[in-house]
N, CA, C and O of each residue as an XYZ file, in Angstrom:
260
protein
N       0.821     -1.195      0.000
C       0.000      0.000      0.000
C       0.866      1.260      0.000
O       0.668      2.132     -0.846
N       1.860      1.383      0.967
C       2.425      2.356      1.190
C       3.292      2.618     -0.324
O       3.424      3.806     -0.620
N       3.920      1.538     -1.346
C       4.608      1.986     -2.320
C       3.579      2.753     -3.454
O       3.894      3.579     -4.311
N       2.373      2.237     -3.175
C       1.148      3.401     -3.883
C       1.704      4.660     -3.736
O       2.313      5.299     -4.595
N       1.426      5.018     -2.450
C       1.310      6.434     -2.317
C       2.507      6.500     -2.781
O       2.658      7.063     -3.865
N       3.442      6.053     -2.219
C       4.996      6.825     -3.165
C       4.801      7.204     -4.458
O       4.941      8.367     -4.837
N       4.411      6.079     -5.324
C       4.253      6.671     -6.753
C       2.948      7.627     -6.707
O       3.171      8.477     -7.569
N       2.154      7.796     -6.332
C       1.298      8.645     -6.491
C       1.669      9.902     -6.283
O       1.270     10.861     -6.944
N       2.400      9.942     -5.409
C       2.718     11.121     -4.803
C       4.038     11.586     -5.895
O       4.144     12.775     -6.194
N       4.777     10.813     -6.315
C       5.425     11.132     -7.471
C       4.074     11.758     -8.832
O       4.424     12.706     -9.534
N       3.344     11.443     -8.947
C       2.581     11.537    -10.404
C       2.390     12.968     -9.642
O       2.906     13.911    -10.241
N       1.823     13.235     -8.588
C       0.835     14.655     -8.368
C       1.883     15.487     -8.791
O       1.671     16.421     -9.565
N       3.530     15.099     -8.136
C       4.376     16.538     -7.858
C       4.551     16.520     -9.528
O       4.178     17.623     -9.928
N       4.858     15.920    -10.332
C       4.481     15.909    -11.930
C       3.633     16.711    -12.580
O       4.080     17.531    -13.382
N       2.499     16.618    -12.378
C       1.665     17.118    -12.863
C       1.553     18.516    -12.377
O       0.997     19.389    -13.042
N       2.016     18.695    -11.363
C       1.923     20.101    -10.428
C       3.388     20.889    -10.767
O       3.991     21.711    -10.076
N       3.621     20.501    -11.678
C       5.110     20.710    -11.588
C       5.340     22.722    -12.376
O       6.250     23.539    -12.242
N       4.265     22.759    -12.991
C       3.991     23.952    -13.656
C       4.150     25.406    -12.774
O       4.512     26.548    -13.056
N       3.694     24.744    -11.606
C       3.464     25.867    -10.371
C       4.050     25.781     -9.435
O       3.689     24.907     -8.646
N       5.131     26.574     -9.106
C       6.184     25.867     -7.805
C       5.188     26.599     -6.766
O       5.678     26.262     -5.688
N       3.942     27.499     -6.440
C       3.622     27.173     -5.264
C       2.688     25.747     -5.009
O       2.911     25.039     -4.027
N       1.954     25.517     -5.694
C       1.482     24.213     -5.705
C       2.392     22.667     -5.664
O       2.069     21.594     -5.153
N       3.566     23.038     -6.378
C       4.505     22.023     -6.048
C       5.033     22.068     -4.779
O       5.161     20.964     -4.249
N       5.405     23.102     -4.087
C       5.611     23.125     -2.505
C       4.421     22.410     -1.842
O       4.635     21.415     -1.150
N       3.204     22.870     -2.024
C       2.114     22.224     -1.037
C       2.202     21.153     -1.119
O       2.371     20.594     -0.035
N       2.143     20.148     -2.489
C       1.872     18.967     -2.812
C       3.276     17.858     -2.081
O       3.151     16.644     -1.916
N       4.395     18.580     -1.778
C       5.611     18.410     -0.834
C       5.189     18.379      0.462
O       4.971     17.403      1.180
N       5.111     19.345      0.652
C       4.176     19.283      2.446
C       3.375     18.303      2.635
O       3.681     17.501      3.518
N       2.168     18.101      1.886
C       1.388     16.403      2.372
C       2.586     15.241      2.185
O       3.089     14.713      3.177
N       2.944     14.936      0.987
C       3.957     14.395      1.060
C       4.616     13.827      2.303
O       4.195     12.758      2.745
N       5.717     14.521      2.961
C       6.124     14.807      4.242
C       5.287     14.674      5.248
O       5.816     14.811      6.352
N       3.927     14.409      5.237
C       3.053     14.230      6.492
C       2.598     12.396      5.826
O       2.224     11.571      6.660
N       2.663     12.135      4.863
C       2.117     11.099      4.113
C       3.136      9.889      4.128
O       2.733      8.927      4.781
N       4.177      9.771      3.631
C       5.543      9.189      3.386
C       6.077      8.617      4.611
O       6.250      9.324      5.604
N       6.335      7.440      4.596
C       7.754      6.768      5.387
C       8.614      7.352      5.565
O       8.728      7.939      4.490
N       9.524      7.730      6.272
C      10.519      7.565      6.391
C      12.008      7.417      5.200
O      12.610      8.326      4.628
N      12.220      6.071      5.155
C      12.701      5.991      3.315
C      12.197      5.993      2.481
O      12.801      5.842      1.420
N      10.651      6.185      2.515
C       9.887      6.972      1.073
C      10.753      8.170      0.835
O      11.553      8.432     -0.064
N      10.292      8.942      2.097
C      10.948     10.680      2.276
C      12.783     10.488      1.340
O      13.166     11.259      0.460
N      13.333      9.668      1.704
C      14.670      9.313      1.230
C      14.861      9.692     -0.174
O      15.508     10.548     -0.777
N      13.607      8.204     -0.636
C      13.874      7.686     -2.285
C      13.330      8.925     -2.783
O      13.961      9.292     -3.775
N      12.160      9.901     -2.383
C      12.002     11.073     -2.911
C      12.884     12.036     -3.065
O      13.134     12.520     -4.169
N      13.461     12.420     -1.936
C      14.669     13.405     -2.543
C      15.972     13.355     -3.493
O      16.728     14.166     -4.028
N      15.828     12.054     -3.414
C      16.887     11.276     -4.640
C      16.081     11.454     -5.763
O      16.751     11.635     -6.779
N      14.672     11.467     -5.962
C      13.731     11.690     -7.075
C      14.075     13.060     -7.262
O      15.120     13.237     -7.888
N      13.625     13.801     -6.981
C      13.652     15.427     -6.353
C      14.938     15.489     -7.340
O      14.826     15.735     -8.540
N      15.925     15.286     -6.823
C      17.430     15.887     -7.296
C      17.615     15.723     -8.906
O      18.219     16.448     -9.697
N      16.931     14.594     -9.102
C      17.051     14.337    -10.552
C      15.883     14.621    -10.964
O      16.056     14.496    -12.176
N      14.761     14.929    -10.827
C      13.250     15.643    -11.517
C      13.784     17.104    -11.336
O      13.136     17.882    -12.036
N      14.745     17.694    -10.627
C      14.900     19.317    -10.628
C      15.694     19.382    -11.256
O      15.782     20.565    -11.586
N      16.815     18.532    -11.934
C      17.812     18.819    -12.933
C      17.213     19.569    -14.525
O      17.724     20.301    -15.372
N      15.898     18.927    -14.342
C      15.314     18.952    -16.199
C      13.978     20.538    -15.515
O      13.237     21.178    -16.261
N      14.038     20.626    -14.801
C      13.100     21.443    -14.075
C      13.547     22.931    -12.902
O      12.777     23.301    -12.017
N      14.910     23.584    -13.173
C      15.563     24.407    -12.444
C      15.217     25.121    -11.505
O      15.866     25.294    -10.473
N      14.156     25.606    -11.778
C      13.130     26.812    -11.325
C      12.104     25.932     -9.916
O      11.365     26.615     -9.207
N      12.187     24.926     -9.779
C      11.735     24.050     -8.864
C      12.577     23.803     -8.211
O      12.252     22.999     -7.337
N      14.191     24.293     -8.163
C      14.995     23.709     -7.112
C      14.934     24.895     -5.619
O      15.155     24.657     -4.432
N      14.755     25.489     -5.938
C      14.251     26.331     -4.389
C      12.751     25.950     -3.612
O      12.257     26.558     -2.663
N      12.265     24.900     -4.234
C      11.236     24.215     -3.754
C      11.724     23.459     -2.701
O      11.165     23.466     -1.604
N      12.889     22.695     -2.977
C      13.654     21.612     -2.296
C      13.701     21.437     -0.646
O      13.732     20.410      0.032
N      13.691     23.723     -0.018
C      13.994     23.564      1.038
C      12.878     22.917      1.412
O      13.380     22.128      2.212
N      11.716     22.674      1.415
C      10.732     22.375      2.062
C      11.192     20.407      2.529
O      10.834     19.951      3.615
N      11.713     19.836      1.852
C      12.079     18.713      1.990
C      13.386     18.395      3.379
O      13.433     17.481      4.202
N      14.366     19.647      3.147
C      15.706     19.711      3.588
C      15.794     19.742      4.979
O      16.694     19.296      5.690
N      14.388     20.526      5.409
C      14.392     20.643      6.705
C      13.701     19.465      7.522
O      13.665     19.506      8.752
């Protein structure tokens, strides 16, 4: 169940990806939603979905802290 939400939660920040304030929010549930090493394998996602996506890397702090 829980690897659902991982990918799901991958598709939303995707699709949301247009709007970095909406991509922050959709981070925040995230972070209330996620395991532990979900939270992990996401920011390893994160690092490489913000490479092709620049303007989303000041989104990141929300993860960092």
């Amino acid at each position: 169940m829980s690897r659902m939400i991982y990918d799901y939660t991958k598709e939303v920040l995707e699709r949301v990806s247009f709007n970095s304030e909406l991509f922050i929010k959709e981070l925040k549930k995230a972070i209330k939603n996620l395991l532990p090493y979900e939270m992990e394998q996401l920011k390893k996602w994160l690092q490489y979905f913000t490479n092709e996506k620049p303007e989303l890397k000041k989104c990141l702090f929300v993860v960092d802290n």
